[in-house]
N, C-alpha and C positions, 0 to 999 in steps of 0.2 A: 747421446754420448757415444754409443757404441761408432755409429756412423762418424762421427766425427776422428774419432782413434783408428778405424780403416780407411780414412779417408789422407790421414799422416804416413800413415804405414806405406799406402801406395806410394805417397810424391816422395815418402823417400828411397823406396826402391824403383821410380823411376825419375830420376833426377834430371837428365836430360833431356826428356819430355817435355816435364812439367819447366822448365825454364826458356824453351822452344815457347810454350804454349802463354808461360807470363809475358816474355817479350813481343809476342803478339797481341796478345792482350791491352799491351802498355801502348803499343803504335795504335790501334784503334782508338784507344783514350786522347791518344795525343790528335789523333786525324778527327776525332768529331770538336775536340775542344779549339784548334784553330781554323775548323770550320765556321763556327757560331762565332768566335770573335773577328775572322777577317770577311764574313759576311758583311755584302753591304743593301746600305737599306733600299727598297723597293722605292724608286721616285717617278710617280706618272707623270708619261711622255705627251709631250703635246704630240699630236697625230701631225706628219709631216705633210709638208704644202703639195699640191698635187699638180700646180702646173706655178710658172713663171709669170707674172701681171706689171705690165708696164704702168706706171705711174705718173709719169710726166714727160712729153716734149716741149724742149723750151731753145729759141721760138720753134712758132710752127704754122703757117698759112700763111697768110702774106706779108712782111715785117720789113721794117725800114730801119734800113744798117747803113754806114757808112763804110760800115768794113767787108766787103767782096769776102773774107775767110771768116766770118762769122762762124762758131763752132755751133753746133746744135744736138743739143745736150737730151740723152735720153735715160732716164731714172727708172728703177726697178723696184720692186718690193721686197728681194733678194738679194747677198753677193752674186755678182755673174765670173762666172768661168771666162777668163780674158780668152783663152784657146777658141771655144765654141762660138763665138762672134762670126758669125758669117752675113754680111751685109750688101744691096746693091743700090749704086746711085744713076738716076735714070732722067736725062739722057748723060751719059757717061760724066764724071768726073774723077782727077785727081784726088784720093784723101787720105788719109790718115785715122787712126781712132787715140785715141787718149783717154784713160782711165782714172778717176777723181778718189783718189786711195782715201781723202780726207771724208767721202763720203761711204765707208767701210764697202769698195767696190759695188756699189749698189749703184754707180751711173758711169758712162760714158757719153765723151763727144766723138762725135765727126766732121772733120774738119779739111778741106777744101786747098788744096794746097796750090790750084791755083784759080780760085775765088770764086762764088758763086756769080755767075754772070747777075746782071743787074736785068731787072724782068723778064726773067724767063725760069719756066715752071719745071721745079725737079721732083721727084719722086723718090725716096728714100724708102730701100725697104728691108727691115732686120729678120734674117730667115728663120723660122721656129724651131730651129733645131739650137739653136741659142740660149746656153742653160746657166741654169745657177753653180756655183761647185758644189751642189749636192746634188745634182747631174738633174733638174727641177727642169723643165722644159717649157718655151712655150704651147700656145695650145695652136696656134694657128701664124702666117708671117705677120708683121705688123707692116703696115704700109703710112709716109705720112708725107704729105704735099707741102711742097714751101716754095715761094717768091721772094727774091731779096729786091726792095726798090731804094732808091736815095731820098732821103730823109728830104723836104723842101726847107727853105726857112720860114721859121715861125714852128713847124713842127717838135714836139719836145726832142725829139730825137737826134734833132739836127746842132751840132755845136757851136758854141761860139768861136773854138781853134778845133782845128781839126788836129789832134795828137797823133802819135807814131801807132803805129798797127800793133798788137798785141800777140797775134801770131803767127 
């Protein structure tokens, strides 16, 4: 009891202290209690991807088109970075790339603007600096051979009309 009656005695003969020392007191309360509630919870990360992995060329080796600008579609296991695309086609051609947004940027084509000569052998190669937008690389260039020939008849490929070019 006694402790407690000089413990009055003080705050009230130091008043200005002791209401320094509650409103400090009071922001501490407040800083630990909108800590724990705007705390958020702990969610394990999947461990991020470590390189870049081609998935698909389509076509690719020797293929029978009627269409000279046949696009040739390359599929990722990632979104890719439209920026970081650096590519070459070998022996030189005209192209273009176009990006398949319907496939959440995860493929592109290349596309020939003025048409894959009909048998003869190109070399298409995407440089590994070529990344996902989360800057994912590959590991090494990708390299892929392709031949465009004309379809003969009787081959499934070959039409019955030959329709208007697509690109």
């Amino acid at each position: 009891m006694l402790f407690f009656t000089k413990t009055l005695s003080w705050i009230k003969n130091h008043k200005t202290l002791t209401a320094i020392l509650l409103f400090f007191a009071s922001l501490l309360v407040i800083a630990v209690v909108l800590s724990l509630l705007l705390k958020k919870p702990q969610v394990p990360s999947q461990p991020a991807p470590q390189e870049l992995n081609l998935v698909s060329v389509t076509p690719q080796g020797n293929f029978k088109s009627i269409w000279p600008s046949t696009p040739i579609v390359f599929s990722f296991d990632q979104p890719i970075d439209e920026n970081s695309i650096r590519y070459d086609v070998s022996p030189t051609n005209q192209t273009k790339i176009i990006f398949d947004r319907s496939q959440n940027q995860k493929s592109f084509s290349i596309i020939p603007l003025t048409g894959w000569t009909e048998n003869k052998d190109y070399v298409l190669t995407i440089n590994k600096n070529t990344a996902s937008v989360d800057g994912v690389q590959l590991s090494e260039d990708i390299q892929v051979k392709i031949k465009r020939t004309f379809p003969k008849p009787g081959d499934p490929e070959f039409p019955q009309e030959i329709p208007e070019e697509k690109y």
